[in-house]
Each structure stands twice: as C-alpha cells, then as structure tokens.
C-alpha positions in Angstrom: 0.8 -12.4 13.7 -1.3 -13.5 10.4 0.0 -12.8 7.4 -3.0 -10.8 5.4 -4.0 -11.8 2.0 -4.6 -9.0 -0.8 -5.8 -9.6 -4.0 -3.9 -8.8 -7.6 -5.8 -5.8 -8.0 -5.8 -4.7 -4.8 -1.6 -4.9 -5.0 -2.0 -3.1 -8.5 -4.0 -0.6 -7.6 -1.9 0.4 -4.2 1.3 0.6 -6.2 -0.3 2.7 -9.2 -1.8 5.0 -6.2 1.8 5.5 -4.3 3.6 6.1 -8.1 1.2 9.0 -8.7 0.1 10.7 -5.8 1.9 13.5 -4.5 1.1 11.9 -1.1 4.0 10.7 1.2 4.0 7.3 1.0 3.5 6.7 4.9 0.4 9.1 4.3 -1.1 6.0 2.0 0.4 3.3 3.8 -1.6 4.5 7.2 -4.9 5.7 4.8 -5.3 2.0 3.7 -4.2 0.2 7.3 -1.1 -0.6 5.6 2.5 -0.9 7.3 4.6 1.0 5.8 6.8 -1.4 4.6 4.6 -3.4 2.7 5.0 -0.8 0.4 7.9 -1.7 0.0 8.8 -5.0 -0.9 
C-alpha cells in the first residue's frame, strides 16, 4: 500500500473543515476519499 502525498494546504484546509463543520468527521473523511484515521493523527 503507497503512502499518498498531500500538500500543506490541502492538510490545512481538511483540518480547518473537520474543526468547523457540524459534519461527523467519518462524513468528511469518506467525502474527500480519506480514511478515517488520517484525520487523526
């Protein structure tokens, strides 16, 4: 399995989204192909 590369921003932006949304964080995680614990670490 490859490790994927994401850019500054794109690791900015994701956390700023899951801060303020009132979306469940598994809801974003899937919305931007994201496992769901990437989000958190």
């Amino acid at each position: 399995m490859a490790n994927k590369k994401y850019t500054q921003e794109f690791k900015d932006s994701t956390v700023q989204l899951a801060l303020n949304s009132e979306e469940k964080t598994s809801t974003i995680a899937k919305d931007l192909d994201l496992n769901l614990k990437t989000l958190y670490l």
